[in-house]
C-alpha positions as CSV (number, residue, x, y, z in Angstrom):
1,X,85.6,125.2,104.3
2,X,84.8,122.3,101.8
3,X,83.4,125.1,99.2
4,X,83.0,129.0,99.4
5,X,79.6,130.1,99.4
6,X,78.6,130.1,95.9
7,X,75.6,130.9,94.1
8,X,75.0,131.1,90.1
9,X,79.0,130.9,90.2
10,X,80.3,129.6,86.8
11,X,83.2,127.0,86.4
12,X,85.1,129.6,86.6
13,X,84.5,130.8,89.8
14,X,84.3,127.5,91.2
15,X,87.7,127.3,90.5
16,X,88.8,130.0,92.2
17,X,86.8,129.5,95.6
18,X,88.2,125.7,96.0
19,X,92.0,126.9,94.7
20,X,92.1,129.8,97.2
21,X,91.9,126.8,100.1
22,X,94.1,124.9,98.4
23,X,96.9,127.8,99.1
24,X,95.6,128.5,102.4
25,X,98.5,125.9,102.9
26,X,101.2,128.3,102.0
27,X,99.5,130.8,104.5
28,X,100.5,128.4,107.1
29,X,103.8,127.9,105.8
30,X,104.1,131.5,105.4
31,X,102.9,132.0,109.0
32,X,105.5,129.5,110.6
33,X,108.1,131.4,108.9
34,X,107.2,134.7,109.9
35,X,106.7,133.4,113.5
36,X,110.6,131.9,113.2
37,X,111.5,134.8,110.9
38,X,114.3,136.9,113.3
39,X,115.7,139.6,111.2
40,X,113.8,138.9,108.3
41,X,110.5,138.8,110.0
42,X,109.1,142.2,107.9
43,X,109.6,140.5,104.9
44,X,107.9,137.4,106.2
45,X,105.0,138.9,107.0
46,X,105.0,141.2,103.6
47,X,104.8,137.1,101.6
48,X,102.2,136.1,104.6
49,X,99.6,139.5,104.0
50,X,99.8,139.3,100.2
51,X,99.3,135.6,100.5
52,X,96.7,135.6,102.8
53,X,94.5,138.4,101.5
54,X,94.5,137.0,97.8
55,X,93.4,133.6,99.5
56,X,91.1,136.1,101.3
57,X,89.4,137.6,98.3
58,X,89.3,134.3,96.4
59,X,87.3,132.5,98.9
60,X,84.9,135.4,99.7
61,X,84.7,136.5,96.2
62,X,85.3,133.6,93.9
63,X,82.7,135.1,91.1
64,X,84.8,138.7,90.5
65,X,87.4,137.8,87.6
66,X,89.8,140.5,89.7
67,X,89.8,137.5,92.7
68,X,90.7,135.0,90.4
69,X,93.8,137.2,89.2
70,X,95.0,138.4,92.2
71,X,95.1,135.1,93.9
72,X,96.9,133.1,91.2
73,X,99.5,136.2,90.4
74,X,100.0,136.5,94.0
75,X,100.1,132.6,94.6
76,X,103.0,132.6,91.7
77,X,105.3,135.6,93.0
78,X,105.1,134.1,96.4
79,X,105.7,130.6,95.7
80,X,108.3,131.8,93.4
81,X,110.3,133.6,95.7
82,X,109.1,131.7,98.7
83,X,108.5,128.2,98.1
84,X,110.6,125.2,98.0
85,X,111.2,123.4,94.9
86,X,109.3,120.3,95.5
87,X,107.0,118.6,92.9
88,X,103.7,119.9,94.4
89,X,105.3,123.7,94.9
90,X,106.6,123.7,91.3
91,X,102.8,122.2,89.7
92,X,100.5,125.1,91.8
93,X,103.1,127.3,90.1
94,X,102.0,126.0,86.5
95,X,98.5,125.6,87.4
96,X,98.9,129.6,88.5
97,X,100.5,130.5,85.3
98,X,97.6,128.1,83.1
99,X,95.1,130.4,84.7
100,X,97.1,133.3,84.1
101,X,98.5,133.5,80.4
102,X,94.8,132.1,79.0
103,X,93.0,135.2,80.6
104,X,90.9,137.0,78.7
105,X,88.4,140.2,79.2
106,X,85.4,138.3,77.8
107,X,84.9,135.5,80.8
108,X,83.0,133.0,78.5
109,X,86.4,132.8,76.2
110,X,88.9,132.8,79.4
111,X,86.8,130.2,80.6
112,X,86.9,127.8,77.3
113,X,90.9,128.5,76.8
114,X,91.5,127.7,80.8
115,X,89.7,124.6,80.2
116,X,91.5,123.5,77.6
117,X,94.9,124.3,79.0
118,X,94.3,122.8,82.3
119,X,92.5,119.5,80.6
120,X,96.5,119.7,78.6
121,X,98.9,120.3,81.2
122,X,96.9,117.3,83.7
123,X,97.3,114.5,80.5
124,X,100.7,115.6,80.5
125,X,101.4,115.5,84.4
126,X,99.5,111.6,83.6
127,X,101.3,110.7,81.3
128,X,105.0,111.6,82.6
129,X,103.8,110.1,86.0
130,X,103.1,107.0,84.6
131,X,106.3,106.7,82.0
132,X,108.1,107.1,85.1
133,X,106.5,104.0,86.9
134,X,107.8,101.4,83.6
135,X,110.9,100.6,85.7
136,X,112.2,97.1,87.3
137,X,111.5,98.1,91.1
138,X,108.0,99.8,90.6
139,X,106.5,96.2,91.0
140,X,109.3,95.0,93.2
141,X,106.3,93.5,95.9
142,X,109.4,94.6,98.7
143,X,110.6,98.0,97.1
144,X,107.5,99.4,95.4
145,X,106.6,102.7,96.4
146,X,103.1,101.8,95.6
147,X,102.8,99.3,98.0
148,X,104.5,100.9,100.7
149,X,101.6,103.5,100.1
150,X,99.1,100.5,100.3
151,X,100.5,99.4,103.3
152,X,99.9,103.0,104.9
153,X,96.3,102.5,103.6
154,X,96.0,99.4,105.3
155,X,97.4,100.3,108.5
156,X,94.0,102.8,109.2
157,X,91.7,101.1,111.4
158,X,88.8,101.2,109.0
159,X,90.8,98.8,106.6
160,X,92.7,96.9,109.1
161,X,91.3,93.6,109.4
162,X,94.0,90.7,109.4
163,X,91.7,88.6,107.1
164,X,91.9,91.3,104.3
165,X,95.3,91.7,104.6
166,X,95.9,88.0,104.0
167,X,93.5,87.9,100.7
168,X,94.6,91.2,99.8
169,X,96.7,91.0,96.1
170,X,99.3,93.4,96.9
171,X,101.2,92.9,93.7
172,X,98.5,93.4,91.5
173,X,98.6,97.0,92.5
174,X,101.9,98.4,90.9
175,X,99.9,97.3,87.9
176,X,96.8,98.6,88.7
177,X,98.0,102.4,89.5
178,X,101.0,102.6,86.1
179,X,97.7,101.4,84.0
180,X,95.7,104.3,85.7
181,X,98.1,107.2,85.0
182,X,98.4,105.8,81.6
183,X,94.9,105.5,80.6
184,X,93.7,108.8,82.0
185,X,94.9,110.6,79.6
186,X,93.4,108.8,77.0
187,X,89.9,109.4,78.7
188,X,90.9,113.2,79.4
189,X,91.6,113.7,75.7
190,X,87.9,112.6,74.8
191,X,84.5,114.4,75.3
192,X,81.5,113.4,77.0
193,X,81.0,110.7,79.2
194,X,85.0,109.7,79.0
195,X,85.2,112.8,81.0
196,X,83.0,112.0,83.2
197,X,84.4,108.3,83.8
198,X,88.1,110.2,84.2
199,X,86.6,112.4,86.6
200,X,85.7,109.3,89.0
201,X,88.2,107.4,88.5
202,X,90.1,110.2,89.5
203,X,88.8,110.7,92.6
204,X,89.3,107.1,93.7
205,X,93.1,107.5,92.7
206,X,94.1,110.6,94.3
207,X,91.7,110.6,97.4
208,X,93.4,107.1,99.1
209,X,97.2,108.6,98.8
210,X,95.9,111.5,101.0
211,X,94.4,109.8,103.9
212,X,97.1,107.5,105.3
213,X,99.3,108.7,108.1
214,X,102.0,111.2,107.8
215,X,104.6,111.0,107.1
216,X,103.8,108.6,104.2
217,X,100.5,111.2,103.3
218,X,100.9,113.2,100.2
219,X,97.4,114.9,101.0
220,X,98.9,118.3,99.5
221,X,99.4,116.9,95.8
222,X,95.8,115.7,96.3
223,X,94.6,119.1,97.4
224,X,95.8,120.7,94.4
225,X,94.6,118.2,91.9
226,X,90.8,118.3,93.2
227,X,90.4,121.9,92.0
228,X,91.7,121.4,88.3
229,X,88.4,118.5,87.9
230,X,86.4,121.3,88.1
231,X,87.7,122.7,84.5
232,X,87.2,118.6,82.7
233,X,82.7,118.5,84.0
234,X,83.1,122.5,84.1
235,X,79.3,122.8,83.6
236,X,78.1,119.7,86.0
237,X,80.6,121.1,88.7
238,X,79.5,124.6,88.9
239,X,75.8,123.0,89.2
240,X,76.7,120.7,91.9
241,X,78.9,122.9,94.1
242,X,76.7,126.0,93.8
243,X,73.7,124.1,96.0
244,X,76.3,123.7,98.7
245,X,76.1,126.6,101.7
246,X,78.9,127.3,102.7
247,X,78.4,127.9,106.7
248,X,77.0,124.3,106.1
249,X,80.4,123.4,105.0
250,X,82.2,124.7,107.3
251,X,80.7,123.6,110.0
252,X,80.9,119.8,109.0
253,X,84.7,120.2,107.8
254,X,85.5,121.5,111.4
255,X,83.3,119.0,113.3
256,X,85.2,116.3,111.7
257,X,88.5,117.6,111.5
258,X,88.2,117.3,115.4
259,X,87.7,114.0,115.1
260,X,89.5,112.4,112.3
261,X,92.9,112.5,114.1
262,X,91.8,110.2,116.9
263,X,89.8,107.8,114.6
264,X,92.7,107.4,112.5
265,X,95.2,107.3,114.7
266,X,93.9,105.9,118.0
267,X,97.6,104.7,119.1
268,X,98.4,108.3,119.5
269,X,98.0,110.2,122.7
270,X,95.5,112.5,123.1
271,X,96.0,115.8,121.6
272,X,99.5,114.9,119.7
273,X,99.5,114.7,116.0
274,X,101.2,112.5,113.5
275,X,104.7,113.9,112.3
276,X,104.6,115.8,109.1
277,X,106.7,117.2,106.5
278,X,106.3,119.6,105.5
279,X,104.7,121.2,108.6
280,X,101.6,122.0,107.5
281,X,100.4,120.3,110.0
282,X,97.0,120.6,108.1
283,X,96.8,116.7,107.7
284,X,93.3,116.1,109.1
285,X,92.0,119.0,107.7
286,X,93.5,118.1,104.3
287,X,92.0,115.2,104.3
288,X,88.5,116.2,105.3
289,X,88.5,118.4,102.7
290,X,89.7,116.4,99.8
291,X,86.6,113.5,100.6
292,X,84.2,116.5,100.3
293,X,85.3,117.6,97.6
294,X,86.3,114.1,95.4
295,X,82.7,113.0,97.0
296,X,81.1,116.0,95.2
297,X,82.8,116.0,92.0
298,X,82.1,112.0,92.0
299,X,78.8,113.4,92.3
300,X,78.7,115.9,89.8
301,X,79.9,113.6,87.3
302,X,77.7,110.4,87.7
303,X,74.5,112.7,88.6
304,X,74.5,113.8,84.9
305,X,72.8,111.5,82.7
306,X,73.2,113.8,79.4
307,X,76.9,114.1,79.7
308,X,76.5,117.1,77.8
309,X,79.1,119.3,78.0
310,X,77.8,123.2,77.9
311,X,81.2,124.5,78.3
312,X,83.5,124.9,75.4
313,X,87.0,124.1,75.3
314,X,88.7,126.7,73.1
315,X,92.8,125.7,72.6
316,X,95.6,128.7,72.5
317,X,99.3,128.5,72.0
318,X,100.1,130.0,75.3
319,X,98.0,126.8,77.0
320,X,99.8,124.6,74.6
321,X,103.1,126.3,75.8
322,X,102.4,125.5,79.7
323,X,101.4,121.7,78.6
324,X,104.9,121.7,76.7
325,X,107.3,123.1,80.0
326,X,105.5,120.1,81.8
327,X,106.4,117.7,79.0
328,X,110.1,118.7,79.4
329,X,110.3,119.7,82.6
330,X,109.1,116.1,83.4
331,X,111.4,114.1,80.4
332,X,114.2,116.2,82.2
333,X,115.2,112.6,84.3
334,X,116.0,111.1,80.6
335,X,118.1,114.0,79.3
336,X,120.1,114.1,82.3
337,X,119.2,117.8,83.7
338,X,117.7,116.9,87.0
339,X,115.3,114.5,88.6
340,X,114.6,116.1,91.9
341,X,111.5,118.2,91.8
342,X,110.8,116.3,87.8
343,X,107.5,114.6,88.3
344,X,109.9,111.2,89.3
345,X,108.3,111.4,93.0
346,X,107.3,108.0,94.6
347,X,107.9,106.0,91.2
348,X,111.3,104.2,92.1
349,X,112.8,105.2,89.4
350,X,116.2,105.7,88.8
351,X,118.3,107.4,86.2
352,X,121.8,108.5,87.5
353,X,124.9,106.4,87.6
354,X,124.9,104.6,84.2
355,X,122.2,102.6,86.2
356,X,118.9,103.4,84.8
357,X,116.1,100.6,85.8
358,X,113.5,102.5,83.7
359,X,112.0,99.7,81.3
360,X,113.3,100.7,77.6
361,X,114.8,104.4,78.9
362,X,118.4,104.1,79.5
363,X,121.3,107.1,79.1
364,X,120.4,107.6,75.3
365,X,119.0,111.2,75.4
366,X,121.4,111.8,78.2
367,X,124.3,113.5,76.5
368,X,125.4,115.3,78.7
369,X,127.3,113.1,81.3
370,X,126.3,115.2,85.0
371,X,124.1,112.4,86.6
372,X,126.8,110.1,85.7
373,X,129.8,111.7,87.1
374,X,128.5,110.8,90.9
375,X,130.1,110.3,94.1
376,X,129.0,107.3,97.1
377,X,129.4,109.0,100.6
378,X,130.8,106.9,102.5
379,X,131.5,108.2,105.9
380,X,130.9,112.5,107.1
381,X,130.4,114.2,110.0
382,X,129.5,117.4,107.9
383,X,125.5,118.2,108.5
384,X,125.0,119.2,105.6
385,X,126.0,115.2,104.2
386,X,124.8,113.4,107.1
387,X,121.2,114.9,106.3
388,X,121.8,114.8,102.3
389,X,119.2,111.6,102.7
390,X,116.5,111.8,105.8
391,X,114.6,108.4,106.2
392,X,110.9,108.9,106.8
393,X,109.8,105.2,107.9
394,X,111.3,105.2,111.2
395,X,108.5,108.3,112.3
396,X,105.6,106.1,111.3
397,X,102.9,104.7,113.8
398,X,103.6,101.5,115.4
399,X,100.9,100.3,112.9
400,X,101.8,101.7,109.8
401,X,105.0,99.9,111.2
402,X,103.2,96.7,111.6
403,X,101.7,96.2,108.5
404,X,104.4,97.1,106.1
405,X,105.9,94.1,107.5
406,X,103.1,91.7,107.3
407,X,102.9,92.7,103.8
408,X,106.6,92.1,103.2
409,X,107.3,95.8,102.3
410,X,110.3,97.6,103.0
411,X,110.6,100.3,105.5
412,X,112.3,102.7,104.0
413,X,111.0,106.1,102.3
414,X,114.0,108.5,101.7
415,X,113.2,112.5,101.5
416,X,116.7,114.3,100.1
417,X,115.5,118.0,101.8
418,X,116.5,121.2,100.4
419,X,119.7,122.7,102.6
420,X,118.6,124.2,105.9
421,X,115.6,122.4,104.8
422,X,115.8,119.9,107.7
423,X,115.5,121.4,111.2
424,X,114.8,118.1,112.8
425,X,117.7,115.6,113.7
426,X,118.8,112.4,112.1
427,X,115.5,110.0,111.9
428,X,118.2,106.8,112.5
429,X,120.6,106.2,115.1
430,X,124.2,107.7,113.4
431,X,124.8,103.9,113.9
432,X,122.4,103.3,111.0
433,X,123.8,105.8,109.3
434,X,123.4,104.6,105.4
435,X,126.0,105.4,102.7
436,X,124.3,106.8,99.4
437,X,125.1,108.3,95.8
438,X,124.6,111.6,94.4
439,X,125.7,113.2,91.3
440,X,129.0,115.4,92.2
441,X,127.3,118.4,91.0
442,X,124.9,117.7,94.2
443,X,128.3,117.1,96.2
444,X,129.7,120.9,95.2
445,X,126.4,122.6,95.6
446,X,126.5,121.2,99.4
447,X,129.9,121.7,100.1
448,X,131.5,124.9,98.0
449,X,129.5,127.7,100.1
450,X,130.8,126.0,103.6
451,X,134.1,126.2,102.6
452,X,133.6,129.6,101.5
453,X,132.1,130.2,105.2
454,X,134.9,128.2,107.3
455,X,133.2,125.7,108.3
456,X,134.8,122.2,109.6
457,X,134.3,118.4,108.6
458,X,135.2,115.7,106.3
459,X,134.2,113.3,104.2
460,X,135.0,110.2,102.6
461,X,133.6,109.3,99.2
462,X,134.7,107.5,96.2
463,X,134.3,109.6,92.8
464,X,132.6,107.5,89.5
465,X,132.6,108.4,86.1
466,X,130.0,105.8,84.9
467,X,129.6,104.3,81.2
468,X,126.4,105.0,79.9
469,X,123.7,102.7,80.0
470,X,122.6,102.5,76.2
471,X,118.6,100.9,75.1
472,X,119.7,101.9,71.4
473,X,123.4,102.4,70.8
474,X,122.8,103.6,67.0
475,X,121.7,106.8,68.1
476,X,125.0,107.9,69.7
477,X,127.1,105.7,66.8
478,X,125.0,108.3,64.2
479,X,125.3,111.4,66.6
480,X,129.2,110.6,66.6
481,X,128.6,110.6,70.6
482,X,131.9,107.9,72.5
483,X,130.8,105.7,74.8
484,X,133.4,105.5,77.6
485,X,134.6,101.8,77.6
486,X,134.3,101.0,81.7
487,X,133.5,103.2,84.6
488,X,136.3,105.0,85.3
489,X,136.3,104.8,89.7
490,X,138.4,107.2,92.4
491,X,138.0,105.5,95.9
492,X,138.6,106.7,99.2
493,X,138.7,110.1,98.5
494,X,139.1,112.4,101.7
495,X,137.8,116.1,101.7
496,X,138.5,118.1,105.2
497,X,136.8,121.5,104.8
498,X,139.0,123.6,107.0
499,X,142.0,122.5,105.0
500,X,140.5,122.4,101.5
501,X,142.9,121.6,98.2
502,X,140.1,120.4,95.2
503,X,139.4,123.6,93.5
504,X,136.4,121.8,91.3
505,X,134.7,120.8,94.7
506,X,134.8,124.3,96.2
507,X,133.7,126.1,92.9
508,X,130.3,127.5,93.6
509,X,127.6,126.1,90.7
510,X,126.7,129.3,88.6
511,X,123.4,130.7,89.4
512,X,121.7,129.4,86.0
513,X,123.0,125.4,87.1
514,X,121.9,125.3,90.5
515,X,118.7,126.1,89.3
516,X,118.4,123.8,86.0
517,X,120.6,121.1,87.6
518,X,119.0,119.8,90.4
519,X,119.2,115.3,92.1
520,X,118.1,113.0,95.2
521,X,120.3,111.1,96.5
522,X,120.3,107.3,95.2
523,X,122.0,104.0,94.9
524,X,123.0,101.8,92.3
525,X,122.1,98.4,93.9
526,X,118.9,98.9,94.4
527,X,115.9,101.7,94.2
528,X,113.7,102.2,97.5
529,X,110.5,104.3,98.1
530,X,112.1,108.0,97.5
531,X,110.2,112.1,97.5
């Protein structure tokens, strides 16, 4: 359903009802895995009932403060333990804890401080996004992950008309989307109408990344920001979505979830879908759902000609806490911990290999050397290697296809999947097979445990301990910090598996490092579309 069937629900509970179908995707994950489960299938279904009965109680009872608890502690311990560590998985898990840690008996008060900490934690998420974007191939018309997007957008029949296409300023919109992320904030931080103008402008940024074809969709990051709009016009969007019924809703979602697959996509055969990865294989209904509710929060905020807000926004340290773990957790790129979940999705930006193409962010705050000690792969027949790098574009439509090269966009969008992550086989012909670059700690976390296991397999790679790529040298000349004077390069390095001999390769990472330390693949030429 678009909205649970509310009535005199507060902010609050609005909240609750729309976030409750927001996880109804993990139920689906859940229930795949269970399905797939083997020995483990009890357990499975243990993460699939408690799942599924908070997402239960949440939509049926989205006013009882016991709902709203239930589903976000139960939506954190199961995304916790279950979930993968992708950018979307890793910000429901924040959102869970905002809701969480600013609880409070009186529901007036929990209200005002979840407000505030949500309003926090989303300026944040802006602002990281958009730092992220200041890089040399974010406006690269051929490389731009924005414009690969565009092109998806384009490629829907509603919007694909030749004469558009030729008119169309494709490399205005690089610009266009940095400046969006990066002015939010500013508007988010104000009361009023600016909340109201964020609030629609908004829902025309995340709605259009949701609605092209998978694979290129990421309708599940715009599922999960809809329901956090709700806490920046927390009066006017209680009053809008209470009018809606909610049988009403249902009813229209599922009429046109039947048909949004075909209109879409009318090169497909009946009945097939459009791949998708994750397999939700909720795309159509994803998308439904997010234009009903964008179109009513749109609503909600232009219908109000006071812009009055009756809702207080009441700040507490443990909000301010959650905004601060974003902060970091998305700076982590620039202090050379990780970059793979850190907020750096679809940006182009890179940061390992000395070769940082952010705009005045280089290897200054990096002092600790990991994403520069990397290795280039240059030839395996290990699986776990060959699939270290999955190429997306090659499962688009003939017409996403199509017009990402009348628009001179390259197709290429690179996914780096977890390990075991990938059950599918290698998008490219091994012919096509394409070298890349990862940081060696990403090498030894791949290959330590299957040559603990036995398993067989080489690989050639060449080793690179790269000089760092300094904006403002002063820093480490104070800090007493030596810069290395050339990269220091081993080539041709071959590892066999079943023979071993590098004891630093076939050291497992300690437990704490393969959680903190975590990179995509990459390459030091250039910087394609990446996850």
């Amino acid at each position: 359903a678009v909205v649970p069937p509310l009535a005199s629900v507060d902010a609050l509970g609005v909240f609750t009802g729309l976030w409750a179908q927001v996880l109804v995707l993990q139920v689906v994950k859940l229930t795949i895995k269970a399905r797939s489960a083997g020995a483990n299938q009890p357990a499975a279904i243990a993460w699939l009932a408690l799942m599924a009965s908070a997402v239960a109680f949440g939509v049926l009872l989205p006013e009882r403060g016991e709902a709203t608890v239930f589903l976000n502690a139960a939506g954190l311990l199961v995304l916790s333990c279950t979930g993968s560590q992708s950018n979307h998985v890793i910000l429901e898990m924040v959102v869970c804890v905002a809701i969480l840690v600013t609880y409070s008996a009186n529901r007036k008060r929990w209200l005002a401080q979840a407000t505030h900490a949500v309003r926090l934690f989303v300026v944040v998420l802006y602002w990281v996004t958009g730092l992220h974007k200041l890089n040399s191939d974010w406006d690269n018309n051929a490389l731009s992950c924005c414009n690969h997007m565009i092109g998806g957008l384009l490629a829907l029949p509603p919007l694909n008309f030749n004469s558009m296409l030729d008119n169309l300023p494709i490399g205005l919109f690089p610009y266009f989307t940095a400046v969006t992320e990066l002015t939010l904030p500013i508007l988010l931080l104000r009361s009023g109408k600016s909340l109201r103008y964020a609030t629609v402008v908004a829902a025309l940024f995340h709605l259009p990344i949701g609605m092209m074809l998978p694979p290129m969709s990421v309708y599940p990051f715009s599922l999960l920001m809809a329901p956090l709009y709700v806490f920046v016009i927390p009066s006017q969007a209680s009053a809008v979505f209470g009018r809606v019924k909610g049988w009403v809703a249902c009813l229209v979602v599922a009429v046109a979830c039947q048909k949004w697959t075909a209109l879409m996509a009318p090169e497909l055969e009946a009945g097939t879908e459009p791949f998708e990865y994750p397999p939700y294989g909720c795309w159509a209904a994803g998308v439904v759902w997010c234009i009903g509710v964008y179109s009513m929060l749109v609503f909600a905020a232009v219908s109000d000609k006071n812009g009055k807000e009756v809702c207080s926004s009441t700040p507490t340290w443990r909000g301010r806490f959650v905004a601060l773990f974003v902060l970091v957790f998305g700076l982590s790129p620039y202090l050379g911990i990780r970059n793979y979940p850190a907020l750096a999705m679809f940006s182009n930006l890179r940061t390992e290999g000395g070769r940082s193409n952010h705009a005045f962010l280089g290897d200054d705050f990096d002092f600790i050397g990991w994403q520069r000690d990397y290795v280039t792969v240059h030839e395996t027949n290990i699986r776990a290697l060959e699939l270290a790098q999955v190429d997306l574009a090659p499962l688009y439509t003939r017409k996403t296809k199509k017009t990402l090269n009348f628009i001179y966009a390259e197709r290429q969008f690179w996914l780096t999947p977890p390990l075991e992550a990938w059950p599918y086989n290698y998008t490219r012909p091994m012919s096509m097979w394409k070298p890349y670059s990862m940081p060696f700690l990403e090498l030894r976390r791949r290959l330590a445990p299957l040559r603990a296991a036995g398993s067989e397999g080489t690989v050639l790679y060449t080793r690179t301990l790269a000089r760092a790529k300094l904006r403002y040298p002063g820093l480490w000349q104070r800090l007493g910090k030596e810069n290395l004077e050339a990269d220091k390069v081993t080539p041709d390095i071959t590892y066999d598996l079943s023979v071993g001999g590098d004891a630093e390769l076939e050291e497992p990472l300690p437990w704490w490092l393969a959680v903190v330390a975590r990179w995509r693949t990459f390459d030091v030429e250039y910087s394609p579309c990446r996850h």
